[in-house]
PAZAPA-4460 file (N, C-alpha, C; in steps of 0.05 Angstrom, whole numbers, plus 32768, in hexadecimal, padded with zeros to 4 digits):
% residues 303
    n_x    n_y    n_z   ca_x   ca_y   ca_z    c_x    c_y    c_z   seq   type   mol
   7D77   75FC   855C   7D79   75E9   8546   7D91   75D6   854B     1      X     A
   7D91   75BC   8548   7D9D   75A7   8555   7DB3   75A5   8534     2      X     A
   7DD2   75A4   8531   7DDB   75A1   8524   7DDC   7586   850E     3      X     A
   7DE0   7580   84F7   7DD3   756E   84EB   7DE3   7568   84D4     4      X     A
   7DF6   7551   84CC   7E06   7555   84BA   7DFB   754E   849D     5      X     A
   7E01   7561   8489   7DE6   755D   846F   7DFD   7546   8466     6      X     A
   7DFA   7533   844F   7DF8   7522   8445   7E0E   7537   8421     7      X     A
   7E1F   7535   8417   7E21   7536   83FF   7E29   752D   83EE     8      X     A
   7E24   751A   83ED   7E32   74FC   83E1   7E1E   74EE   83CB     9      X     A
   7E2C   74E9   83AD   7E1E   74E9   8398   7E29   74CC   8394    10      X     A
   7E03   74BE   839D   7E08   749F   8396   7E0F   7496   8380    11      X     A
   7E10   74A1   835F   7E13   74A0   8351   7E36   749B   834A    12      X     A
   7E43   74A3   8360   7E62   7499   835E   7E65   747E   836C    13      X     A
   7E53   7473   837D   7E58   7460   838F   7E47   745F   83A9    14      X     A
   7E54   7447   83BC   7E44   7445   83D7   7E41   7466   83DF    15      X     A
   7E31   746B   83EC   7E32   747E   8402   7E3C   747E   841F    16      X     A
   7E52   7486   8430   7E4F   7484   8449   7E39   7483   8460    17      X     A
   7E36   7482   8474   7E24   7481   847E   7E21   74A3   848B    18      X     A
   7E07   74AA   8487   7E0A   74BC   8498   7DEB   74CB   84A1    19      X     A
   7DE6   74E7   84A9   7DD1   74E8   84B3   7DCC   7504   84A6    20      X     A
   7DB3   74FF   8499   7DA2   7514   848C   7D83   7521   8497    21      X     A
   7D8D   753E   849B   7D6E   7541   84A7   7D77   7568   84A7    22      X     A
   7D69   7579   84B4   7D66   7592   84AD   7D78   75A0   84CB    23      X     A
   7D67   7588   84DA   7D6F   7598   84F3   7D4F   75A4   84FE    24      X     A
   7D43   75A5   84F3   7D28   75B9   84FD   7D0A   75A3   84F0    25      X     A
   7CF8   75A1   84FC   7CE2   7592   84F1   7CD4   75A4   84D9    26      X     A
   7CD1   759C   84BD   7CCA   75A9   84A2   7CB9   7599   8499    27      X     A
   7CA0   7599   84AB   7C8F   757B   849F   7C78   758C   84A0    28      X     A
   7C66   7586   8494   7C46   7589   8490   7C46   75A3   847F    29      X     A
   7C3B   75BB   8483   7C3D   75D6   847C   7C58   75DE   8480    30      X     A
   7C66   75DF   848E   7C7F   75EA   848F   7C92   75DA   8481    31      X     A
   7C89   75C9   8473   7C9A   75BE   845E   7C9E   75CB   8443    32      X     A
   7CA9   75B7   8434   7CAF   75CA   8420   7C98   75BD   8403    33      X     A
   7C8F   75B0   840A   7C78   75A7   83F5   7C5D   75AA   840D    34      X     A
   7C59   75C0   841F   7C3B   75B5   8428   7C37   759F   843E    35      X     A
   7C1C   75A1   8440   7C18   7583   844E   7C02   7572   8439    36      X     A
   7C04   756A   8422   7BEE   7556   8419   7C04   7549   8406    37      X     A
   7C07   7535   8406   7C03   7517   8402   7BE8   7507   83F3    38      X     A
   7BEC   7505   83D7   7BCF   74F6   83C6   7BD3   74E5   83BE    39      X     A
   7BC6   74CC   83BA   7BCB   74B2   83AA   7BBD   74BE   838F    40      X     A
   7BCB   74AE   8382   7BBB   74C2   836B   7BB2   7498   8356    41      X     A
   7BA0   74A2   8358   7B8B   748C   8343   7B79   7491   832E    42      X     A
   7B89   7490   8314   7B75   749B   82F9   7B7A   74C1   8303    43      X     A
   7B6B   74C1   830B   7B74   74E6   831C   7B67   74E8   8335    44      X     A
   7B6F   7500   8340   7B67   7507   8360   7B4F   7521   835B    45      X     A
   7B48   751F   8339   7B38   753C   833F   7B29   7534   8325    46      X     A
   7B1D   7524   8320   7B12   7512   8306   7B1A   7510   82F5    47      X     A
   7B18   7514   82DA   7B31   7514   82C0   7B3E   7525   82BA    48      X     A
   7B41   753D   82C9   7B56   754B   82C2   7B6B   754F   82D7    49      X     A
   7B70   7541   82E8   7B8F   7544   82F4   7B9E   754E   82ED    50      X     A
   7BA5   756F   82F1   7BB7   7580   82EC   7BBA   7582   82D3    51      X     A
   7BA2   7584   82CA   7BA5   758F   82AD   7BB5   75AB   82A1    52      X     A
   7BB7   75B9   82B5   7BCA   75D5   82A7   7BE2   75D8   82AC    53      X     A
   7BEE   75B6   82B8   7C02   75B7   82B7   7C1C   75B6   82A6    54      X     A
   7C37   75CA   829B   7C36   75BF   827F   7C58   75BB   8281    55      X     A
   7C62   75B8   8273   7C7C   75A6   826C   7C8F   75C9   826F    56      X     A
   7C9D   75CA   8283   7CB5   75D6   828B   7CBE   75E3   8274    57      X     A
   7CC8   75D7   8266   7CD8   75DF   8249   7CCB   75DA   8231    58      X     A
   7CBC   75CA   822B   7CA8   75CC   8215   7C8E   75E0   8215    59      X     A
   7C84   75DD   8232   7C6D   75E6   8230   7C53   75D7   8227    60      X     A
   7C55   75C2   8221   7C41   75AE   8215   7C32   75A7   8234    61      X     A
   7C1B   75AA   8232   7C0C   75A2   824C   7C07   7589   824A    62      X     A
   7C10   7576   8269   7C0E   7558   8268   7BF7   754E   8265    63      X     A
   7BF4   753D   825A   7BD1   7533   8254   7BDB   7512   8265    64      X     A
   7BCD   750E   8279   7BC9   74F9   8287   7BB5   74E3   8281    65      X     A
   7BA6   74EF   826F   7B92   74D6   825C   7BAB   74C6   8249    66      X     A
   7BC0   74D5   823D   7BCC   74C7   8226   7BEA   74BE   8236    67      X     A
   7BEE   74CD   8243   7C08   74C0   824B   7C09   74B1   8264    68      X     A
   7BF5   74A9   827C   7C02   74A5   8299   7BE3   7490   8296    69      X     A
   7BE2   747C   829E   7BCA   7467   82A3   7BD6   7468   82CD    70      X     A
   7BC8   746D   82DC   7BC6   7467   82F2   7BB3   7449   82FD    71      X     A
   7BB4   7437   82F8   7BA6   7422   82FC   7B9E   741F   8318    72      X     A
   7BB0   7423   8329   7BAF   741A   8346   7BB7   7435   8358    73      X     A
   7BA5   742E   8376   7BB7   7441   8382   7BC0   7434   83A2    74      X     A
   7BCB   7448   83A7   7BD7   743C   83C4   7BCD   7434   83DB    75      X     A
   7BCE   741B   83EB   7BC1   7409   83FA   7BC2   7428   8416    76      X     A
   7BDB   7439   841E   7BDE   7446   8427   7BFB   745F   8421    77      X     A
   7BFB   7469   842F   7C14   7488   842D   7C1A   7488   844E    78      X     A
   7C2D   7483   845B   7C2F   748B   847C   7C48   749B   8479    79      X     A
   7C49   74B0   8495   7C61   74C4   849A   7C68   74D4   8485    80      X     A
   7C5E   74DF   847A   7C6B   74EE   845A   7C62   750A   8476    81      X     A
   7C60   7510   848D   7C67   7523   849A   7C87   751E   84A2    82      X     A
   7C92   7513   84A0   7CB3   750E   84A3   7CB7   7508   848E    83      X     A
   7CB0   750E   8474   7CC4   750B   845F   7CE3   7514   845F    84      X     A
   7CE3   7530   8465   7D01   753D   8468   7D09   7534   8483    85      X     A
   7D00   752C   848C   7D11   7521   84AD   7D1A   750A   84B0    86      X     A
   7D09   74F0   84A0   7D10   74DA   84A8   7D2A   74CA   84A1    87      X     A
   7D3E   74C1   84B0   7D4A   74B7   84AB   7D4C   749C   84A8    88      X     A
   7D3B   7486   84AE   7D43   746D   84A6   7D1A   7464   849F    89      X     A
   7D26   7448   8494   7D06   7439   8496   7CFA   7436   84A9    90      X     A
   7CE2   7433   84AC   7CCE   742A   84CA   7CDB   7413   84CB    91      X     A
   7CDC   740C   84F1   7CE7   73FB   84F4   7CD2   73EA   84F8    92      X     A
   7CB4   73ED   84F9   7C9D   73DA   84FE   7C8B   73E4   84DD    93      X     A
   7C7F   73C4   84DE   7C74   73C4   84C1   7C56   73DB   84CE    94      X     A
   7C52   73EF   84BF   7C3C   7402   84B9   7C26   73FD   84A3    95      X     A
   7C13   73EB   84A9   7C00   73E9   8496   7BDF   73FA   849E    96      X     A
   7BDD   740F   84A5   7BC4   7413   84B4   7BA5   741E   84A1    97      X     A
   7BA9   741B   8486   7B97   7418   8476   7B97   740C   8462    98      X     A
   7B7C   7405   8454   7B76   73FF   8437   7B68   7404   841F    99      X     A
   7B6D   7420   8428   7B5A   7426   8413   7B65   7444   8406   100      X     A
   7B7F   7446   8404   7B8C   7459   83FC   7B91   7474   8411   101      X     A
   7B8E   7470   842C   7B8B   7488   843D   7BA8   748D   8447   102      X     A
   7BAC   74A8   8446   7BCA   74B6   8453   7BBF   74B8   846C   103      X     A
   7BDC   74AF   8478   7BDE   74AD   849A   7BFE   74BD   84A4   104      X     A
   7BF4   74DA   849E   7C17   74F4   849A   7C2B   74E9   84BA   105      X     A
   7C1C   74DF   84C8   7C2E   74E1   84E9   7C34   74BD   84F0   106      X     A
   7C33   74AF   84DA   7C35   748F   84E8   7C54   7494   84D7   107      X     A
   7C64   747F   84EB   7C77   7478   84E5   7C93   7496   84EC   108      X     A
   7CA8   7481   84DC   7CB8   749A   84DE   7CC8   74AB   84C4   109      X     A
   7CBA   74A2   84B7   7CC0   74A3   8499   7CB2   749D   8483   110      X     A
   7CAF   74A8   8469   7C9B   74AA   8453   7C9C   748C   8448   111      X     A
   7C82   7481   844A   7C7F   7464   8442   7C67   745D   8434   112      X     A
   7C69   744F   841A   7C4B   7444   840A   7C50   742D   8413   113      X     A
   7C37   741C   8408   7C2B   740B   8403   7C1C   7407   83E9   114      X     A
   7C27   73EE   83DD   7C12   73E3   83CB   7BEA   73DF   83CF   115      X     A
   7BDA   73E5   83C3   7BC7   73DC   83C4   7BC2   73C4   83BA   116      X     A
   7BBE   73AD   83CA   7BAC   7388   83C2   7BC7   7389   83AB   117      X     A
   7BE9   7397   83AF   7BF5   7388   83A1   7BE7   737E   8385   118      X     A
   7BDE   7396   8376   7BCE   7394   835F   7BEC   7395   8343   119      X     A
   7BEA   7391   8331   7C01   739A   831A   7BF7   73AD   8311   120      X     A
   7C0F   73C0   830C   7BFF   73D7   82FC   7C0B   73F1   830B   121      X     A
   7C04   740E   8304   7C11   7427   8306   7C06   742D   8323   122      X     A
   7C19   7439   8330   7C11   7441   834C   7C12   7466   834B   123      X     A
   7C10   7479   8358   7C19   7494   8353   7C07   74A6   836B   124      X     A
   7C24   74B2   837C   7C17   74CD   838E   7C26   74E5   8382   125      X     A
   7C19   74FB   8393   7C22   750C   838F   7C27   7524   83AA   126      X     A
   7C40   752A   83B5   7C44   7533   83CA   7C47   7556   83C5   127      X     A
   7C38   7563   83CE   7C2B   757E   83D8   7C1E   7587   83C6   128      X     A
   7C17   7596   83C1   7BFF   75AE   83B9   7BFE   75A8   838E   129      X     A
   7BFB   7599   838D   7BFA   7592   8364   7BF3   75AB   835B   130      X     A
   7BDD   75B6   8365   7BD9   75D2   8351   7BEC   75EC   8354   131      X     A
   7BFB   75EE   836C   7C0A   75FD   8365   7C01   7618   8378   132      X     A
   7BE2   7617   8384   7BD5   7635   8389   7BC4   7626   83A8   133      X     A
   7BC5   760A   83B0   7BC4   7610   83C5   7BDB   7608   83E5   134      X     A
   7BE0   7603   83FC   7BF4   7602   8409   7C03   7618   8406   135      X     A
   7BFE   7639   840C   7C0D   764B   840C   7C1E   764D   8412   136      X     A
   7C24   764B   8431   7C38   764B   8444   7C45   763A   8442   137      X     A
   7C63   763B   843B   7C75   7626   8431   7C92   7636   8432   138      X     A
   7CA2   7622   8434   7CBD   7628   842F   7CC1   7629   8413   139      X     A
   7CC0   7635   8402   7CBF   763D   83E6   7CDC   763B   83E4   140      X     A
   7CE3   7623   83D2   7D00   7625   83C8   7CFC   7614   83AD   141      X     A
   7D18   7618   8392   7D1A   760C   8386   7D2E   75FB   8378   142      X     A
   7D32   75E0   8385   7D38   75CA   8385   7D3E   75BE   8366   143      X     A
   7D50   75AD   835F   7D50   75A4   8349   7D5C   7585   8348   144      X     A
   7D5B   757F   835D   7D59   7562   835E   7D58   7553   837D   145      X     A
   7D5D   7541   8377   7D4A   752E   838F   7D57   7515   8399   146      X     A
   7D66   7511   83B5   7D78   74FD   83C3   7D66   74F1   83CB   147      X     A
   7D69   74D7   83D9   7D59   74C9   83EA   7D61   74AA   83EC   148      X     A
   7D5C   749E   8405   7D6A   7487   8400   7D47   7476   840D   149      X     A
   7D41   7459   83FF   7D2D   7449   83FD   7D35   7431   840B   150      X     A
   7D19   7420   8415   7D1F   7408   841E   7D01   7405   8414   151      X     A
   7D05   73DF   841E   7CE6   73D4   841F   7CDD   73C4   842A   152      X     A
   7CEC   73D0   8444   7CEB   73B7   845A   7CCB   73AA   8454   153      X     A
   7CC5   7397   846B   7CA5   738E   846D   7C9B   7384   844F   154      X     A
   7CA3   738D   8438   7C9C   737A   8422   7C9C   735E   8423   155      X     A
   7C83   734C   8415   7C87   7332   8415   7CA7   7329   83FD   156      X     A
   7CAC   7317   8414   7CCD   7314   8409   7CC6   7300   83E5   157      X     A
   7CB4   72F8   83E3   7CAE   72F2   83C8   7C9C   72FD   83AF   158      X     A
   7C9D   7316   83BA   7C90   7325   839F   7CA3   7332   8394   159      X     A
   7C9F   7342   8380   7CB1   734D   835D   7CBA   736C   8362   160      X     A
   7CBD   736E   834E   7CC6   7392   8351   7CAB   73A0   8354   161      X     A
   7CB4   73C1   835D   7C9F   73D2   8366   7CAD   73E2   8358   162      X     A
   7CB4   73EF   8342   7CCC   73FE   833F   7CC0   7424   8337   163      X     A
   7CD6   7435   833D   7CC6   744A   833A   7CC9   7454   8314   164      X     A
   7CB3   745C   830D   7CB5   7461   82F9   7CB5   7482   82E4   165      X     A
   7CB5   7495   82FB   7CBA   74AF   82F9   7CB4   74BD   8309   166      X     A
   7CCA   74D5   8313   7CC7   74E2   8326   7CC3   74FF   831B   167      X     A
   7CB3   7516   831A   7CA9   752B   830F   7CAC   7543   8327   168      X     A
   7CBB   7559   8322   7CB8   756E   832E   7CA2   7584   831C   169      X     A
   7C97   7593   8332   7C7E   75A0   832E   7C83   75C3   833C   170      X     A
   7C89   75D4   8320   7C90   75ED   8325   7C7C   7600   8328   171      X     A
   7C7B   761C   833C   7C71   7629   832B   7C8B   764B   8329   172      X     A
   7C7B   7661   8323   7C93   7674   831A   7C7F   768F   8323   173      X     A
   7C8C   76A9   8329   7C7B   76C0   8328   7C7C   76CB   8312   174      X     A
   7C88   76BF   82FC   7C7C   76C6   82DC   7C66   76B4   82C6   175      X     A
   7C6C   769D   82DC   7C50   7683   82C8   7C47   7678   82DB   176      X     A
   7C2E   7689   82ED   7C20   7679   8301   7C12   7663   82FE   177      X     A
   7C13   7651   82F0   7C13   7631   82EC   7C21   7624   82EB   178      X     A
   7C1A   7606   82FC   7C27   75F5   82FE   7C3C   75EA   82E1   179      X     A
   7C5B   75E7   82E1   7C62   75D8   82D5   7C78   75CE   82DA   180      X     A
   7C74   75B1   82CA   7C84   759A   82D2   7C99   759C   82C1   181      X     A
   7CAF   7581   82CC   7CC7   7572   82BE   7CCA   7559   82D4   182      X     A
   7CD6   7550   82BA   7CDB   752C   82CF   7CFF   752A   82D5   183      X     A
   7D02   7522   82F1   7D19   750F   82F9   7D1E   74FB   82EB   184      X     A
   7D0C   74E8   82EE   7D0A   74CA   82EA   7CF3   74C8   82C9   185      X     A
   7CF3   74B4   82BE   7CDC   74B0   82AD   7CDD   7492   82A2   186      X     A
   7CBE   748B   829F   7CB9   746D   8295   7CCA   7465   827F   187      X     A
   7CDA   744E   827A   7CE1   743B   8263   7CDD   741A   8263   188      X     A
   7CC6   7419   8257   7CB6   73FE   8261   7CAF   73FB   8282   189      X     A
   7CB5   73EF   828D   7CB1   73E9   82A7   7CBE   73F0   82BC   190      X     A
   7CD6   73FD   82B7   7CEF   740A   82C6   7CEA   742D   82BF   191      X     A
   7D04   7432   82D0   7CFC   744E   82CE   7D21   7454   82CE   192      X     A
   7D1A   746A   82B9   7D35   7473   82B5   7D44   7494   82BD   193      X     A
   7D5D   74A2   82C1   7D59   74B2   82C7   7D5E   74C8   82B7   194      X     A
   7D56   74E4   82BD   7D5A   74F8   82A2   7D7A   7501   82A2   195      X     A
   7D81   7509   82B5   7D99   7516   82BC   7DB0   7507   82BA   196      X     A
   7DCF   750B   82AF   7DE0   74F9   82AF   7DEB   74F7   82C4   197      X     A
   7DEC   7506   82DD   7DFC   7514   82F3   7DE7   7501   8308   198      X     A
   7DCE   74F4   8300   7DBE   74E4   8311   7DCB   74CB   8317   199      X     A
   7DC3   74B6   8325   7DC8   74AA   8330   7DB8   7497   8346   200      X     A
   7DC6   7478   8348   7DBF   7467   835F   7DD5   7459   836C   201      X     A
   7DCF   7451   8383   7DE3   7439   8391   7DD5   7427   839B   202      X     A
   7DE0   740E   83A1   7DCE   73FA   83B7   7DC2   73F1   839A   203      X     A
   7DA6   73E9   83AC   7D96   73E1   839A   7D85   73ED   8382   204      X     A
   7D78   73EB   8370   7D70   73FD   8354   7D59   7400   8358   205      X     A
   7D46   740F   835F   7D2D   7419   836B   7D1F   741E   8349   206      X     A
   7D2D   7422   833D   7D26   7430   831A   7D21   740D   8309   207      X     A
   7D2D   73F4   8316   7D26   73E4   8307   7D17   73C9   8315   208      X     A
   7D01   73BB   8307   7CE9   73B4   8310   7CF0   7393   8309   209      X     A
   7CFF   738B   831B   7D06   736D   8326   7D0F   736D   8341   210      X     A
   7D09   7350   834C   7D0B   7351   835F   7D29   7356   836F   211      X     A
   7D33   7342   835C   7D55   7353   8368   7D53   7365   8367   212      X     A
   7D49   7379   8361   7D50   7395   836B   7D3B   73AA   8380   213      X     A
   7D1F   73A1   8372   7D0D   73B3   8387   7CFD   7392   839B   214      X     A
   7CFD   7380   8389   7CE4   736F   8397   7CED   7360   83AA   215      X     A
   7CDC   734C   83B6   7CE6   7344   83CC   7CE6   7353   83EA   216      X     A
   7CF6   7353   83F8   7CFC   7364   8414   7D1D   7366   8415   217      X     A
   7D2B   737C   842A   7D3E   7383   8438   7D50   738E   841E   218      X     A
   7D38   7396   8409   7D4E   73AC   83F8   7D51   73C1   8400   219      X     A
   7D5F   73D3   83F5   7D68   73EF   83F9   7D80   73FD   83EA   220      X     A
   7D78   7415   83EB   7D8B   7423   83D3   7D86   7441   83CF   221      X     A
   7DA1   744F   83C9   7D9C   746B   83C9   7D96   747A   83AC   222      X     A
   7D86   748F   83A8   7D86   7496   838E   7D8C   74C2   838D   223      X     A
   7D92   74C3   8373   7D9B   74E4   8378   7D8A   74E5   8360   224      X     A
   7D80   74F8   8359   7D6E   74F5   833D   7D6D   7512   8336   225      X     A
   7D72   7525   8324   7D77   753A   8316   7D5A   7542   8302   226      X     A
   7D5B   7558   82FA   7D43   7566   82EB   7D47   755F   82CF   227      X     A
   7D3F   7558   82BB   7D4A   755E   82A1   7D58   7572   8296   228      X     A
   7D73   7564   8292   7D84   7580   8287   7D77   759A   827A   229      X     A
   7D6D   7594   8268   7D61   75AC   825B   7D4D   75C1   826B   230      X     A
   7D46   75B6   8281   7D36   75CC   8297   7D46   75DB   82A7   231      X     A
   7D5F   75D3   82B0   7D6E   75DA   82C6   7D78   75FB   82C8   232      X     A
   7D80   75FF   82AD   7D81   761E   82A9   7D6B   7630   82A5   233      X     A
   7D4D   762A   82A2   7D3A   7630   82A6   7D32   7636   82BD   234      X     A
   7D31   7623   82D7   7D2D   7625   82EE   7D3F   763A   82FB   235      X     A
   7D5D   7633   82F2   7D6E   763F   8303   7D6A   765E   82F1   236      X     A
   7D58   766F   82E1   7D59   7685   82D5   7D46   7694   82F8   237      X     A
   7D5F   76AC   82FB   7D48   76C1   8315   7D39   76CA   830E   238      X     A
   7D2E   76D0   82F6   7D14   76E3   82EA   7CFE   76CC   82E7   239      X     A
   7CFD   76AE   82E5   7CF3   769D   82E8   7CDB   769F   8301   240      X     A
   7CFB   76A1   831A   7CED   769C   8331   7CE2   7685   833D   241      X     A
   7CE7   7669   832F   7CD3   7659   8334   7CD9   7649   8358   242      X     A
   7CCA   763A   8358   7CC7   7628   8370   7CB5   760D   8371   243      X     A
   7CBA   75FC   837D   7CAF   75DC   837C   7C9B   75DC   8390   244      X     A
   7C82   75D4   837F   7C6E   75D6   8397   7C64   75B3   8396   245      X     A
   7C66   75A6   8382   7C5F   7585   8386   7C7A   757F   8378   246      X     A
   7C75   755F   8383   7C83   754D   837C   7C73   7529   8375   247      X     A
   7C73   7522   8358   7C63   7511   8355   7C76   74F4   834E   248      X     A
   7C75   74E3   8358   7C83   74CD   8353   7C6F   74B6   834C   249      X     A
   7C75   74A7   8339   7C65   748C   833A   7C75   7473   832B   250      X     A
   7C67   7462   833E   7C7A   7440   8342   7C68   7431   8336   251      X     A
   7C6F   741C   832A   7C63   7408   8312   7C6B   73F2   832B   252      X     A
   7C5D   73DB   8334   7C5D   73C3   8334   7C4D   73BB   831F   253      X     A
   7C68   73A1   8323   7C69   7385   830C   7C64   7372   8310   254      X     A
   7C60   736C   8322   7C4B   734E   8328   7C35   7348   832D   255      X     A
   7C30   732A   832C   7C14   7325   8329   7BFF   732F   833C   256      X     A
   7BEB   7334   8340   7BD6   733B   8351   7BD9   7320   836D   257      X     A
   7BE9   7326   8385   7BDE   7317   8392   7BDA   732C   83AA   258      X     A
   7BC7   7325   83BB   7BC0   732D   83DA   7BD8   732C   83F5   259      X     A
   7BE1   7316   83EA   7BFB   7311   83FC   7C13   731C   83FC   260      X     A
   7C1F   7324   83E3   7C33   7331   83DA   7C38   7356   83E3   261      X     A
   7C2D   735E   83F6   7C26   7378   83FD   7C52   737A   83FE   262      X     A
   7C4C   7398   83EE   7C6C   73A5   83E9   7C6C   73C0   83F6   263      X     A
   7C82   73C6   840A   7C7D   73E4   8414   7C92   73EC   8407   264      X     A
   7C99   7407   8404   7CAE   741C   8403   7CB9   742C   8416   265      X     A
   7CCA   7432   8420   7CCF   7444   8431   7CDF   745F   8424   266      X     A
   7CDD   7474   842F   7CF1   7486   841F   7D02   749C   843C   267      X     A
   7D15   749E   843C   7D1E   74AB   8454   7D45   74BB   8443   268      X     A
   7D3E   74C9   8458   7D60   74D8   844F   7D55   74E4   8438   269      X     A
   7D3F   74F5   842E   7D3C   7505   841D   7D43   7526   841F   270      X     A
   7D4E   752C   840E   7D5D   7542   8409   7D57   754A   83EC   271      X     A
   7D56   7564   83E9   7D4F   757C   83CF   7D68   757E   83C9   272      X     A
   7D6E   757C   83B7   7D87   7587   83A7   7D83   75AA   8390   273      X     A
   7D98   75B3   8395   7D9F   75CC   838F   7DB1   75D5   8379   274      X     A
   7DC3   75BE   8374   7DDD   75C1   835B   7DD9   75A0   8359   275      X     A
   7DE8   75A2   8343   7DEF   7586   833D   7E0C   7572   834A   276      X     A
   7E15   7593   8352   7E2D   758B   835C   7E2E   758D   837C   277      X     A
   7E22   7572   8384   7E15   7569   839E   7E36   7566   83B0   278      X     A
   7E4A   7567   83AB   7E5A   7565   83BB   7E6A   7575   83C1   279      X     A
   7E5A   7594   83B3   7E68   75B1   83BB   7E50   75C0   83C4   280      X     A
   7E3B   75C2   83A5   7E28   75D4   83B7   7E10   75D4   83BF   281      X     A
   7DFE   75BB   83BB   7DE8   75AC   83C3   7DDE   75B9   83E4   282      X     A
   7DE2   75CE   83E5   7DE2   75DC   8401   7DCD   75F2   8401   283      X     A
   7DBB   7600   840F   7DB1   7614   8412   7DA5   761A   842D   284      X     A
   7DA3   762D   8431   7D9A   763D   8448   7D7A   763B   8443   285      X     A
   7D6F   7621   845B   7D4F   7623   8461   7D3F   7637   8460   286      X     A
   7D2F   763C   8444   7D1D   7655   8451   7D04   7654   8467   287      X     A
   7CFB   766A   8473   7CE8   766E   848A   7CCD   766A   846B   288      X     A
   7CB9   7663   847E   7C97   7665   8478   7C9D   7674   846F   289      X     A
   7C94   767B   8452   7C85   7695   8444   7C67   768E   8439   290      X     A
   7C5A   76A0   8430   7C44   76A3   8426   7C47   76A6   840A   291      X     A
   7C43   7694   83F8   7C4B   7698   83D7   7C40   76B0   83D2   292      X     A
   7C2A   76C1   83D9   7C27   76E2   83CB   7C43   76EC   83DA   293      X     A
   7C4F   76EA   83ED   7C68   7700   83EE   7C77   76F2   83D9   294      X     A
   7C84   76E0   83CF   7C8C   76D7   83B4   7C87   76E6   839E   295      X     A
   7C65   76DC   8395   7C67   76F2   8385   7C6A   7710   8387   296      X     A
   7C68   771A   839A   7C68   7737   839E   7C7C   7748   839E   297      X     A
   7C96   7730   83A6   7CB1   773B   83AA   7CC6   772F   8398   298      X     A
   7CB7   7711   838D   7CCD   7709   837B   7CE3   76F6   8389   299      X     A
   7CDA   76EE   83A4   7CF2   76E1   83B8   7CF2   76E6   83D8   300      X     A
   7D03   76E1   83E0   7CF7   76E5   8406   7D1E   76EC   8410   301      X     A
   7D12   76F7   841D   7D2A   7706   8428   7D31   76E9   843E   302      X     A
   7D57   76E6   844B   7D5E   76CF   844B   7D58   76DC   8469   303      X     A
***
């Protein structure tokens, strides 16, 4: 394993130095820690009930995606989300190799969308296993917030914001074998705001939907994004047990419908967070493949 210096630095105080984030070991496809699937998600990926039994962390109220989430649009494409945890910078060549919403896990060098025909309106994937019961074999850990630094290179330099408008972690537990959620990020009008006070951005504002900030080209900017307070001692309970099997994010573009205006995203330098307090203990020891029945069976995996 090739040495690798982690990153602990909370944009939320300021610039970040420069530096280099990655594991040291390739954690992509199955041996990642969400799986290998990657979904554009449009209206739903499984007809009208898209994760219907999924339910609210601390309420318990199961999300209803008819009343709260309109998906209008979906993504022109998804490339490299097999280097999500590895990649460190944006593609240095523009990656357009479909249109019609198809994931392409090995192009590029780093996790990248695309707008579809640059339509207005809600965009939304969802990275590994949504229900929770399939993608066994996984690095089963549980995470409570989410680093990563964005660009957009290859965007036409005169279109608007793309901005993200909530980022959702997706639990499950060996005491509530169903999926449930809490949000990082969440919609306020057209922007996206964050839950956690300890969250954070630098650079450019990926959370707000103008062009100074997401639209246009040669933006970029880092974000740290936290669970909602009120879940955090939930998750972190050991009789819980839980673990992150998806991760659902979705981005609102704001401009008009043109063909020409095609907007990419890049995402690279992504890192799981562990404490809040990213510049002591944001640290953990990689676990090996397990099979979620030894989870349940044992309650945890020996280190």
């Amino acid at each position: 394993m090739t040495s690798v210096r982690l990153s602990t630095y909370n944009p939320a105080a300021g610039e970040a130095p420069n530096y280099v984030l990655g594991t040291g070991q390739a954690i992509a496809g199955d041996k990642g820690f969400l799986g290998s699937t990657c979904e554009s998600i449009k209206a739903s990926i499984t007809g009208g009930d898209f994760n219907f039994n999924s339910r609210h962390l601390v309420t318990g109220e199961v999300m209803d995606r008819k009343k709260d989430i309109d998906y209008t649009n979906q993504f022109r494409n998804m490339v490299g989300y097999d280097y999500i945890w590895t990649g460190t910078r944006p593609n240095d060549t523009e990656h357009d190799p479909s249109t019609g919403g198809e994931s392409h896990p090995q192009v590029g060098n780093c996790f990248q969308v695309r707008t579809d025909k640059n339509a207005k309106g809600q965009y939304g994937l969802m990275l590994g296993d949504w229900t929770g019961h399939n993608d066994l074999e996984r690095r089963w850990s549980c995470p409570i917030g989410l680093q990563f630094e964005w660009a957009n290179k290859f965007s036409n330099s005169g279109s608007v914001g793309f901005a993200m408008t909530a980022l959702i972690f997706y639990y499950m537990s060996k005491r509530l074998q169903s999926s449930q959620y809490i949000g990082l990020v969440y919609r306020k009008d057209n922007d996206g705001k964050l839950y956690h006070p300890d969250s954070g951005t630098s650079g450019k504002n990926l959370f707000v939907n103008i062009t100074g900030e997401v639209g246009g080209n040669d933006k970029s900017g880092k974000v740290i994004a936290f669970v909602d307070p009120a879940g955090i001692d939930k998750i972190k309970d050991a009789e819980n047990s839980f673990y992150l099997h998806a991760i659902e994010m979705r981005l609102y573009y704001n401009g008009d419908d043109n063909l020409n205006k095609k907007k990419f995203l890049h995402f690279y330098n992504m890192k799981l967070l562990y404490d809040t307090d990213v510049t002591n203990n944001s640290r953990i020891i990689i676990p090996q493949v397990h099979h979620r029945d030894q989870f349940f069976r044992d309650g945890g995996y020996p280190i």
